[in-house]
C-alpha positions in Angstrom: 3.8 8.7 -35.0 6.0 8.0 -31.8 6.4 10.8 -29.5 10.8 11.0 -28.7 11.2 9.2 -24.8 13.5 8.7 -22.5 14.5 6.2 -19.7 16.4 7.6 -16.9 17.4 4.0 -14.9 18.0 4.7 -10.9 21.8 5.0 -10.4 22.5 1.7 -8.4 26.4 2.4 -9.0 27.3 3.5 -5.3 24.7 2.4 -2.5 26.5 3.5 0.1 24.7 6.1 2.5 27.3 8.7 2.3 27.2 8.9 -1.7 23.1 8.6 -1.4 22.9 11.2 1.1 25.2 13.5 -0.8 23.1 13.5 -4.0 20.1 14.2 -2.1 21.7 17.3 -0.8 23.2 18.0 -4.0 19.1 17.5 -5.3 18.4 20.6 -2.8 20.6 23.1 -3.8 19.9 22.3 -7.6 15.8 22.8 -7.1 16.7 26.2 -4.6 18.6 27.6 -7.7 15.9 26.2 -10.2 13.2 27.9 -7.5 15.0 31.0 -7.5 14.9 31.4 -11.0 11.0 31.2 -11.1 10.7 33.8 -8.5 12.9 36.1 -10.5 10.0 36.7 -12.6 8.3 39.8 -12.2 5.2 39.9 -11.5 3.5 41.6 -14.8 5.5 38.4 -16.6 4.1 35.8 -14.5 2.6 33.0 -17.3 1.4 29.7 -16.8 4.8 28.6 -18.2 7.5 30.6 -16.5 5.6 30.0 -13.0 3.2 26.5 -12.7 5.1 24.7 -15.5 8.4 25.7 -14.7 7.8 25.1 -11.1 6.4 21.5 -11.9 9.6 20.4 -13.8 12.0 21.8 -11.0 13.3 19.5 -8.9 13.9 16.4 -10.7 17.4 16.0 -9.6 16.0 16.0 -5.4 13.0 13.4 -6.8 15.2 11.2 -8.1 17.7 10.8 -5.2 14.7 11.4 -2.8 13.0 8.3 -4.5 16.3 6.2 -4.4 17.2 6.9 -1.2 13.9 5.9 0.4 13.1 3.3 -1.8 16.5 1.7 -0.5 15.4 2.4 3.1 12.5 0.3 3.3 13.7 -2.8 1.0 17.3 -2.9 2.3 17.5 -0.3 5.6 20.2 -1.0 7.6 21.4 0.9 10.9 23.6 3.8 9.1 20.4 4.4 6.4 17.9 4.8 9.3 20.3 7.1 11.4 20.8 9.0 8.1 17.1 9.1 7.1 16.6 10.9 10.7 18.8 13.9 9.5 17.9 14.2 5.8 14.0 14.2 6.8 14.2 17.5 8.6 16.1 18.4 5.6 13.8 17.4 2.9 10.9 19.3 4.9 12.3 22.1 5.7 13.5 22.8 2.2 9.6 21.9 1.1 8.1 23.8 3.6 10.6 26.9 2.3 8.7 26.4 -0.9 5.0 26.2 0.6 5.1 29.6 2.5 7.4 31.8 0.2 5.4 34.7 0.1 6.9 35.3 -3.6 6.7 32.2 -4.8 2.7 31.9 -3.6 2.0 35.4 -5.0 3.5 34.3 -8.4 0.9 31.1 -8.0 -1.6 33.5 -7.0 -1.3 36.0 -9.8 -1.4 33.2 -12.5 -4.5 31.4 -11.0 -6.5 34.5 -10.6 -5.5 36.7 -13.4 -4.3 35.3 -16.4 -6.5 32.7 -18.9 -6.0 29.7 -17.8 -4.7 27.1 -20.2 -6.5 25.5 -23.4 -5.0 22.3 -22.7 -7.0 20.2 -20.2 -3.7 18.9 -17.8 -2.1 22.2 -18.1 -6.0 23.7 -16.2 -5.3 20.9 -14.2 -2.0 21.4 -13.0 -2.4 25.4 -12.6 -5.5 24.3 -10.3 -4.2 21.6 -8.2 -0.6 24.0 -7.7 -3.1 26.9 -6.6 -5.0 24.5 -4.4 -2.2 23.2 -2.9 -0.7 26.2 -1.4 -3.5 27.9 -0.9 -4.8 24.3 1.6 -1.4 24.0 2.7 -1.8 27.4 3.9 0.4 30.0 2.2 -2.0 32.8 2.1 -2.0 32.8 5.9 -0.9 35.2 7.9 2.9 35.1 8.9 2.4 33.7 12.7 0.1 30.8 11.9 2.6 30.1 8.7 5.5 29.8 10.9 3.7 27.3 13.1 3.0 24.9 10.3 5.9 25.1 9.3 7.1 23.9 12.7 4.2 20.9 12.5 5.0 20.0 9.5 9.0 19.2 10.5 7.9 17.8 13.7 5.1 15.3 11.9 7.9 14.4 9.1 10.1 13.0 11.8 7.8 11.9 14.3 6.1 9.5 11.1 9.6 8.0 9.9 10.7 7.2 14.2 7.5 5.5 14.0 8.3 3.4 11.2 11.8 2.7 12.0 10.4 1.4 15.9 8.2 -1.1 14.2 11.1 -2.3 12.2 13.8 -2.4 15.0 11.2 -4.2 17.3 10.0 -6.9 14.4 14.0 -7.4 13.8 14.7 -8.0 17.3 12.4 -10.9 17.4 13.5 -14.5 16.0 12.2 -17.8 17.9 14.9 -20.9 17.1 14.2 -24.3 18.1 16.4 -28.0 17.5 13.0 -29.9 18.4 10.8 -30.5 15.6 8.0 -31.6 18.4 7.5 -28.1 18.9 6.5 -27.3 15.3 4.0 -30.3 14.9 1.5 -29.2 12.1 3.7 -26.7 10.6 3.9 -27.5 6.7 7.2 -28.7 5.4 7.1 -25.8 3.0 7.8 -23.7 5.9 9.9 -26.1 8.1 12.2 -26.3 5.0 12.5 -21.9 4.6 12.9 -22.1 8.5 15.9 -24.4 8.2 17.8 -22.4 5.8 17.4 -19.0 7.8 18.6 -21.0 10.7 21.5 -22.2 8.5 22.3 -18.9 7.3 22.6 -17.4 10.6 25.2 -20.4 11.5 22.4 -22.3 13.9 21.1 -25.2 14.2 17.6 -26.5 14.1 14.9 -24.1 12.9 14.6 -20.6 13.1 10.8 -18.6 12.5 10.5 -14.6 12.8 7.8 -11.7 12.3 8.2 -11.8 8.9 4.7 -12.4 6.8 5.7 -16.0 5.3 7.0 -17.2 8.5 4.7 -15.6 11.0 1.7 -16.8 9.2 3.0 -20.5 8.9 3.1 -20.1 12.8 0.0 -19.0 13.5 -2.2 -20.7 10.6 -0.6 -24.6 11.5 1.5 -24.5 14.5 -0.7 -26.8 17.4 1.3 -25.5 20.1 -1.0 -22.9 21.7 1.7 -21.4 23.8 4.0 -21.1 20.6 1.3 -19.1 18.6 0.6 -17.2 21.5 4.1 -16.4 21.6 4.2 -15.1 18.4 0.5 -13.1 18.6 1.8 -11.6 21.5 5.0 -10.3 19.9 4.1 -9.5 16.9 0.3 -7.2 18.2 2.1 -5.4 20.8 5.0 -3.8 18.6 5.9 -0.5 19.7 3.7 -0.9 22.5 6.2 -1.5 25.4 6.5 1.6 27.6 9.8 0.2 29.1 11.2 0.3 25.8 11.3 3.9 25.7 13.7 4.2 22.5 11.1 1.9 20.3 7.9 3.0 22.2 5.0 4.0 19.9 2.1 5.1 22.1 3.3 8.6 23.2 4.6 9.3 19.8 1.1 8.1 17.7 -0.7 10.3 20.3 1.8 13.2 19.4 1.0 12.4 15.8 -2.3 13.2 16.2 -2.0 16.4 18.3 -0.2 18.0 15.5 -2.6 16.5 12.9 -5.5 18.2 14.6 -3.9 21.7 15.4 -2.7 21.5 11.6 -6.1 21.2 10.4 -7.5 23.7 13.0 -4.8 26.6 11.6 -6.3 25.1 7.7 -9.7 26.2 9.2 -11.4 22.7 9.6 -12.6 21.2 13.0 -10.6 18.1 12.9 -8.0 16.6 10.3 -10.3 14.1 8.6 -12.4 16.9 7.6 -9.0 18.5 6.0 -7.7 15.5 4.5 -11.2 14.1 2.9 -12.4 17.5 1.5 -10.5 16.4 -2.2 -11.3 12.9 -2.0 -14.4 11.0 -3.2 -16.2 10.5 0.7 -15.6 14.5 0.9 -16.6 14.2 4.5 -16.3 12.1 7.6 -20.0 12.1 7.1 -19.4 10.1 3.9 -16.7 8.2 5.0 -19.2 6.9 8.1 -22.2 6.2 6.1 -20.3 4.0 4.0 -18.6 1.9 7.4 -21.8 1.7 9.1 -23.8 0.5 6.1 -20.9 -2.6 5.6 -21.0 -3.2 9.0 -24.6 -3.6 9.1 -23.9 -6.3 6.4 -20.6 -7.7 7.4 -21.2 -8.4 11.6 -24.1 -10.5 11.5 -22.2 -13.0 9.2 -19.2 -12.4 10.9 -20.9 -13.3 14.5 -22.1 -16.2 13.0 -19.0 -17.3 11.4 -17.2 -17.1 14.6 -19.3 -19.3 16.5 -19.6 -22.0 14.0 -15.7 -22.4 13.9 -15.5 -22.5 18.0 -17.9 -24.7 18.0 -15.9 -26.5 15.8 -12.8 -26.2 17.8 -14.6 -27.5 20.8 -15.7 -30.4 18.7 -11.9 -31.3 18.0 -11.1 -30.9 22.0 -9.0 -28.1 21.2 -10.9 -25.8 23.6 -13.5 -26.6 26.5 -16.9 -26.2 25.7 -17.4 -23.0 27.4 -14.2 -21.4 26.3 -14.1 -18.4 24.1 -11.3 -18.2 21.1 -8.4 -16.1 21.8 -6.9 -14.4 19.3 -3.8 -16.4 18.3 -6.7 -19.1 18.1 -8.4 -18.2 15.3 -6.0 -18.2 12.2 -5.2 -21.8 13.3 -8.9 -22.8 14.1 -10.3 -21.5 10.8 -7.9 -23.0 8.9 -8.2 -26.5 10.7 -12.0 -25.8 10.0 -11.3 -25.2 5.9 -9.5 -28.6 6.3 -11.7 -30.6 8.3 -15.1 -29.2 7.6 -14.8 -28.0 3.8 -12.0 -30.5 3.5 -9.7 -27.9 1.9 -6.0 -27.3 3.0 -4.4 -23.9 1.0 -1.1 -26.0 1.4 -2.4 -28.0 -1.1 -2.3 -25.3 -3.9 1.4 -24.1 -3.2 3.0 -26.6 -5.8 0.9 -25.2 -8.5 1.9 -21.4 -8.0 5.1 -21.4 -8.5 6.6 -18.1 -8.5 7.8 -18.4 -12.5 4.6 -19.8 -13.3 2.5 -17.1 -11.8 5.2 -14.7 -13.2 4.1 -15.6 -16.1 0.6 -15.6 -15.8 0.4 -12.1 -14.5 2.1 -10.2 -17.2 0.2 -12.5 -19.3 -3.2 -10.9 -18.3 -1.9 -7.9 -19.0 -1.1 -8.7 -22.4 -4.3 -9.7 -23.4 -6.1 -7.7 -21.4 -4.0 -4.2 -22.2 -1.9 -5.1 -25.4 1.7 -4.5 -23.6 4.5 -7.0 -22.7 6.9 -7.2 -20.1 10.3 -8.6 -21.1 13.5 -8.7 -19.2 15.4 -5.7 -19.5 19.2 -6.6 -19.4 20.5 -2.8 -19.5 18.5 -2.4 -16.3 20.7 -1.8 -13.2 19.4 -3.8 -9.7 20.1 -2.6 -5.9 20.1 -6.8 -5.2 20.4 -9.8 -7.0 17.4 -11.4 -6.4 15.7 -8.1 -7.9 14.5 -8.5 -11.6 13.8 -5.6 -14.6 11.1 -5.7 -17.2 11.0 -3.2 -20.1 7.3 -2.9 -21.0 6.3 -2.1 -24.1 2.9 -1.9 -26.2 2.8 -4.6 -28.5 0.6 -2.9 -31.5 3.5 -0.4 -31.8 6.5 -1.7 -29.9 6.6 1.2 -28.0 8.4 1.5 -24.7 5.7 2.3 -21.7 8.4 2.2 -18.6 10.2 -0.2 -16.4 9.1 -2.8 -13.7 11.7 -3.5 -10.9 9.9 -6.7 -8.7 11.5 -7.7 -5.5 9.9 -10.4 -4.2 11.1 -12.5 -0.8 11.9 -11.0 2.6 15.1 -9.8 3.8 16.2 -8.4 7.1 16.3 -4.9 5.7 12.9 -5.1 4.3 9.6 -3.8 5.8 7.0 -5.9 6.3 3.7 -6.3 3.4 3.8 -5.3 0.5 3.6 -2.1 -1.9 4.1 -0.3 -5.0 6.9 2.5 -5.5 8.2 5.2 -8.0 11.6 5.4 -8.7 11.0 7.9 -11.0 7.3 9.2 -12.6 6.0 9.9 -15.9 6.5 13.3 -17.1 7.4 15.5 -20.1 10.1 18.0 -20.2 10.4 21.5 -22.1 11.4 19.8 -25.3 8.5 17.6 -25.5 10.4 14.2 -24.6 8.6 12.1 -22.3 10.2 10.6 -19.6 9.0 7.2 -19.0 8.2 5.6 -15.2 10.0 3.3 -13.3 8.0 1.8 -11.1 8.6 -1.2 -8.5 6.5 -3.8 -6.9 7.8 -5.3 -3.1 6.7 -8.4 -2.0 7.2 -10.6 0.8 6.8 -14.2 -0.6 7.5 -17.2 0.5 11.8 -17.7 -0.8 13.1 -20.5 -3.0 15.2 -23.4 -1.2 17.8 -25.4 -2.0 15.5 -28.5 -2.8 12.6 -26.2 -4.4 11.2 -23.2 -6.3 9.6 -20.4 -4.9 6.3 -22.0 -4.2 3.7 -19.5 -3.5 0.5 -19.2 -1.4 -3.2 -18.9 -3.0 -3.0 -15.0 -0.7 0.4 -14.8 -2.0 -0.8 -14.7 -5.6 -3.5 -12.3 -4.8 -1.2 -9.9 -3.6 1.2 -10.0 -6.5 -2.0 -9.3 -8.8 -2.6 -6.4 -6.2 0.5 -4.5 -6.3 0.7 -5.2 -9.8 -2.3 -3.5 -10.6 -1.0 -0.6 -8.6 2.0 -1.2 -10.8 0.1 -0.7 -14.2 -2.0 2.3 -12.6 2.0 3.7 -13.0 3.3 2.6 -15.9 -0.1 3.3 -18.4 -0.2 6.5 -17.5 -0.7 9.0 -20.7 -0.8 12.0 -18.6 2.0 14.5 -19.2 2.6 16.1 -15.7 4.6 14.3 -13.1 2.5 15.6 -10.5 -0.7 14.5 -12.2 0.1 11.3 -13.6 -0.2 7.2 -12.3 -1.1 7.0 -8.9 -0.9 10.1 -8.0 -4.9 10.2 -7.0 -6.4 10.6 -4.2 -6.5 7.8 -1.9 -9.9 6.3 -2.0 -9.1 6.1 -5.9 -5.7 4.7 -6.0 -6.9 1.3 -4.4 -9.4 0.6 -7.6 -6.7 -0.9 -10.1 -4.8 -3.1 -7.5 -8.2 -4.4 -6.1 -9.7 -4.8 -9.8 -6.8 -7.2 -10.4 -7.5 -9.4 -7.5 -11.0 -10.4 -9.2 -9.0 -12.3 -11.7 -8.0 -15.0 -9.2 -11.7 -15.6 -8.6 -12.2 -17.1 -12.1 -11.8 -20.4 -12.6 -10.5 -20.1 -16.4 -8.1 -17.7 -15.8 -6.5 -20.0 -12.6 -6.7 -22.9 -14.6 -4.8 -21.7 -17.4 -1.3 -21.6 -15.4 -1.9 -23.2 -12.2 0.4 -26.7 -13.0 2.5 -28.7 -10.6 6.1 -27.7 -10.6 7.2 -30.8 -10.8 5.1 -33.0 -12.6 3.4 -30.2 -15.2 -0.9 -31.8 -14.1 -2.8 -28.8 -13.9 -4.8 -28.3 -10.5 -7.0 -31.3 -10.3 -10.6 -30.0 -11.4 -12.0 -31.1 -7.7 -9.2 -28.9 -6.2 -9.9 -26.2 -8.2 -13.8 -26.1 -7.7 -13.4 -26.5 -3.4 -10.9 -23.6 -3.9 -13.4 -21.5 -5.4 -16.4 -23.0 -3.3 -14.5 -21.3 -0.4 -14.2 -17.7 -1.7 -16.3 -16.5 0.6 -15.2 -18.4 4.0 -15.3 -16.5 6.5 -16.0 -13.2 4.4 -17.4 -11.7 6.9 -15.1 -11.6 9.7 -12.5 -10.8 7.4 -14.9 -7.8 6.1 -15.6 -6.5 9.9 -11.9 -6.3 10.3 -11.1 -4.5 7.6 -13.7 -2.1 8.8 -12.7 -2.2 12.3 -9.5 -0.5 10.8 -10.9 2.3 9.1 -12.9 3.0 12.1 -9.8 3.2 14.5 -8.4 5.2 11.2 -11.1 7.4 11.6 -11.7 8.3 15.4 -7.6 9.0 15.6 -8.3 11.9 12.9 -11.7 13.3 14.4 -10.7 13.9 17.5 -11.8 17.7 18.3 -9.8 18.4 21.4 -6.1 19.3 21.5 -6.4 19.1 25.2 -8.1 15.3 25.3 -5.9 13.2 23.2 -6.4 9.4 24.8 -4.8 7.1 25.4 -4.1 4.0 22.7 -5.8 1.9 25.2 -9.0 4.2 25.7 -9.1 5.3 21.7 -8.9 1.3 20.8 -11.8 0.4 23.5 -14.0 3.2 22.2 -13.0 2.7 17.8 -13.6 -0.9 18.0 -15.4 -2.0 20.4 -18.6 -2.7 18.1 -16.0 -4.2 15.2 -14.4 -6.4 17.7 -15.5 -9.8 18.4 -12.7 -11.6 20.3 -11.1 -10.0 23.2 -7.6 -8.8 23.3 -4.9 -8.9 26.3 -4.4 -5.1 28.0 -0.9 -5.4 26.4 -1.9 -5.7 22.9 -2.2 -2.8 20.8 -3.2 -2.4 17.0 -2.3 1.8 16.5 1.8 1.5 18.1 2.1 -0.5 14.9 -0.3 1.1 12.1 2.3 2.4 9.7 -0.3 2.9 7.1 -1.7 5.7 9.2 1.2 6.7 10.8 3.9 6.9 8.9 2.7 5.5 5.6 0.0 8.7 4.8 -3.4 6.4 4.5 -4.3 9.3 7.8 -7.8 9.7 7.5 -7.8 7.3 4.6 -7.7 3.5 5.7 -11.1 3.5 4.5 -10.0 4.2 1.0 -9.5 0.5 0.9 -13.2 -0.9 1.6 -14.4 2.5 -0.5 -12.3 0.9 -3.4 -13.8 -2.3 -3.3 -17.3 -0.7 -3.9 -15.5 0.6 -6.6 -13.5 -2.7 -7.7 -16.6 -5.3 -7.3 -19.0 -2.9 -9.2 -16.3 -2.5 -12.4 -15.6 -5.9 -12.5 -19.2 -6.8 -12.6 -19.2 -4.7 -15.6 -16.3 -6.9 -17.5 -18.5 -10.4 -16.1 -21.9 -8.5 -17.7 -20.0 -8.3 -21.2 -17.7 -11.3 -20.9 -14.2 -12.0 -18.9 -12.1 -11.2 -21.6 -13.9 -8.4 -23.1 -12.3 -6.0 -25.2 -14.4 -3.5 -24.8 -14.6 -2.9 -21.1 -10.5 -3.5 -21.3 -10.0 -0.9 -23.0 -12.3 1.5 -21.5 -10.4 0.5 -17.7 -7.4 2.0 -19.7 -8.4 4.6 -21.4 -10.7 6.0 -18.3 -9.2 4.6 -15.2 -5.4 3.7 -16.1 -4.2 6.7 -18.2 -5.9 9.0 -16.5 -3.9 9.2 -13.3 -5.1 12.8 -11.8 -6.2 14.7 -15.1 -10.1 14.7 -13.5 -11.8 14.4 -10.5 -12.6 10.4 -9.7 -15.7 10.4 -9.9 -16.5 12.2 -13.6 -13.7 9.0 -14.8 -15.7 6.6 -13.0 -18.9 7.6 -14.3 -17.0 7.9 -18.0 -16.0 4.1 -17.6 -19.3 2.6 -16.5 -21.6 5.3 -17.2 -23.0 5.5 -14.0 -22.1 5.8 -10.3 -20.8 2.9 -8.2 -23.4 0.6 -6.3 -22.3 -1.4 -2.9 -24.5 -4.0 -4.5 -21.7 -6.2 -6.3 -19.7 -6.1 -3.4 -22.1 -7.9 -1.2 -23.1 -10.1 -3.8 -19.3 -11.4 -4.1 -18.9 -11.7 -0.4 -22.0 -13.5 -0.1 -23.4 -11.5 2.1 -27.2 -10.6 2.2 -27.9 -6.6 2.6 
């Protein structure tokens, strides 16, 4: 029988930032009188449900405008949302921190946790122990002085980490390069040339016009053969918030601030530095484990990655491109590597864009999920949008025609929009008092490459990965069978979350599955067989440098958040020198900075977690092995990715559902083995 649900659709009706602003407000004094109630309870009547449950089904009315407000901010911020998002953050945390350090509300917490029986029901133990644990880590048993002071570090971090964010995006705005001479965009592809045109069109100039965005940034420095225009662009786009003299959008005080307050917070919390406090829940546990599995990759990755570099300069010199004793600069090597794929392996990417186009690949993503999950997504026509270009799918399971949730997609760039890519909640999973379950609304944001007057969205092989990616991270919150907000989708701990999303991405490795929707948008051929097979021959090019890289950003991740000394934070300039200097293999300008710019850590809360990403592949390339051992399509390891990994959201520690899924503990081995490189 079907449990009762309930869709609660984002209120699109008034967008402006006065009416958003007010309902978050509104949201604030709702949950304090909802909060109150639950410390009216005396302490002899304190229950699991009057306390924990109550307090985990306050609040909805703040999480919903909270979640559309800031949603809205990074998709479509303008000016008057940012200013506003300044005022409302202080807000938001001091109103959360009121919560944290209530001496009543914590005692109530307390008294529950310690001495009543703890639930029957297997989320309801987990929700009473992660509420416990979070107070008691955030630190509400603490004596009143140190309280007070994370309080203040808290408020100070929650604005420092949205300034930071809001710099990158003022600086990235400011940029656009426009030009009426097509000479100066020899080797560009007319994909790009064409999307360049418009946006010079649509600003009322002439000519074209390329920014920091992903699609046109990349098209710059992958195909452009003016040197001095892609070190233009390099040079803009690696030293954002890194210009001193730009004190209102400067980053490198502020990042080292960050991490002051980071470290004292952890140091009040009791550990040495604030990786320790951040990774004691997650599955490395220490920066001990987080280390051994970085230094073991790079053990693996750098030789490759040494050798890969020196083939493609020596291929660069071959071309004239460079003398023979010059090095590669950096705004050399997306453009060298790919005239190396095209001359050497004698595949150009370009050549794939007019069999992914965007409906097709639409298409063939939801389509995996179908067979692989036994749910549909069709257009949902009751759905409300924030934009035009934004679509909404009601998914539902198709053995029962039950209704899972709804998918929002936003795919192409706008000038509001943050750079990447992600996955968002408008609203969670949950069940309320009278056992309805409230069904998520989740969103994926892209970045693709736009439409044109003269052609479809036509996307890039990298583009398509990163749909399957975010989509993954989309089905992580939509699956979900667990019946506490708090607990449920992708609300795991970091070095968790990445495993669906990067699971996904092994589907565009297998040639049956590309096959089976990659056709010209034109003509309807499928990808010629040859094309196909050098696409696939290439997997692994240049594995290894990209490998390093990744690692060379969990490493600078990693020495930001074990720094030991309040009194000794360093510079950006000494902290890079020291983090990367043995992940680093072409030499950067002074000027060029990669922390003034690292939303992910911060302002995006991957602190202390970057490496979640390369721990998750260990996890992704070792499960997917597991679906090649029993057969691509297998039922049975399908379902157990569901039922172990996808519903599960936070209802058990990571690794008892990882071992429940494949019966044993992850091995780097398959990772390796994909990447081709030897251990």
């Amino acid at each position: 029988m079907k449990s009762e649900s309930t869709i609660i659709y984002p209120d699109f009706s008034d967008l402006s930032t006065a009416s958003l602003s007010r309902k978050i407000t509104e949201g604030i004094e709702a949950h304090k009188r909802e909060v109150a109630e639950i410390k009216s309870v005396a302490e002899k009547d304190a229950t699991f449900e009057n306390v924990i449950l109550a307090l985990e089904r306050s609040g909805q009315a703040l999480e919903q405008a909270s979640n559309l407000f800031f949603n809205l901010l990074h998709t479509d911020s303008t000016d008057e949302r940012q200013t506003e998002a300044e005022r409302l953050v202080p807000l938001l945390t001091e109103w959360s921190n009121a919560m944290k350090y209530d001496d009543d509300l914590a005692r109530l917490i307390k008294t529950v946790y310690e001495k009543q029986p703890h639930p029957e029901d297997e989320a309801d133990r987990r929700l009473l122990q992660r509420t416990y644990e979070g107070y008691r880590d955030s630190g509400a048993y603490l004596e009143k002085e140190k309280k007070r002071e994370l309080e203040e570090i808290k408020s100070a971090l929650s604005s420092h980490t949205l300034a930071f964010a809001n710099h990158v995006l003022v600086e990235q705005n400011a940029f656009i390069f426009r030009t009426e001479n097509e000479a100066d965009l020899k080797g560009i592809p007319a994909t790009a040339l064409a999307i360049a045109h418009e946006k010079a069109k649509s600003k009322g100039l002439n000519g074209w016009v390329f920014d920091l965005s992903a699609p046109s940034f990349l098209a710059v420095m992958s195909y452009a053969e003016d040197r001095e225009l892609r070190r233009k662009f390099y040079m803009e786009r690696q030293t954002l918030g890194n210009h001193p003299e730009k004190s209102e959008t400067y980053n490198g005080d502020l990042l080292r601030e960050i991490a002051r307050l980071r470290l004292r917070m952890a140091q009040i919390l009791g550990e040495p530095t604030y990786a320790h406090l951040s990774l004691r829940k997650k599955m490395a546990h220490s920066p001990k484990g987080v280390y051994k599995m970085l230094d073991s990759l790079k053990a693996a990755y750098k030789p490759k990655a040494e050798a890969e570099l020196e083939e493609v300069r020596r291929f660069f010199v071959s071309e004239g491109f460079i003398g023979k004793e010059d090095r590669l600069q950096p705004w050399d090597w997306a453009f060298a590597s790919e005239m190396y794929r095209q001359r050497m392996l004698k595949f150009d990417a370009e050549e794939l864009r007019p069999y992914f186009s965007l409906d097709k690949v639409i298409k063939a993503v939801f389509g995996l999920a179908t067979t692989l999950f036994g749910i549909e997504f069709r257009p949902d026509s009751d759905a409300p949008v924030y934009r035009e270009d934004v679509a909404a799918y009601r998914v539902v399971r198709t053995s029962t025609e039950e209704v899972v949730g709804i998918l929002y997609t936003d795919f192409f760039p706008n000038p509001g929009k943050q750079n990447g890519a992600w996955m968002t909640n408008f609203s969670e999973h949950w069940m309320d008092a009278e056992g309805i379950a409230h069904l998520p609304v989740v969103s994926i944001v892209m970045n693709f490459t736009p439409p044109t007057s003269t052609q479809p969205s036509l996307l890039t092989y990298d583009e398509v990965n990163t749909f399957l990616h975010e989509f993954g991270h989309a089905l992580h919150g939509l699956l979900t069978r667990v019946k506490h907000g708090s607990l449920s989708g992708t609300n795991v701990v970091r070095d968790f979350v990445e495993l669906p999303s990067q699971w996904m991405e092994n589907f565009l490795r297998q040639p049956d599955y590309v096959a089976s929707f990659a056709h010209h948008h034109e003509t309807g051929e499928p990808l010629p067989k040859e094309l196909l097979e050098k696409l696939l021959s290439t997997q692994n090019f240049l594995s290894g440098y990209a490998g390093l890289r990744q690692l060379n950003f969990g490493y600078l991740d990693m020495f930001w958040h074990t720094l030991s000394d309040i009194e000794a934070i360093p510079t950006v300039a000494e902290a890079e020198a020291e983090a990367c200097k043995a992940t680093t293999l072409i030499d950067t300008p002074s000027e060029v900075a990669i922390s003034t710019a690292f939303n992910h850590i911060f302002s995006g809360g991957y602190a202390a977690g970057y490496y979640g990403y390369k721990w998750a592949e260990v996890l992704d390339a070792d499960a997917f092995d597991y679906l090649l051992e029993e057969g691509l399509w297998s039922g049975t390891v399908a379902s157990k990715f569901l039922h172990h990994i996808l519903e599960q959201g936070d209802l058990r520690d990571p690794d008892i559902l990882y071992r429940e899924f494949r019966g044993r503990d992850a091995k780097i081995d398959a990772l390796l083995k994909r990447d081709g490189v030897e251990q």
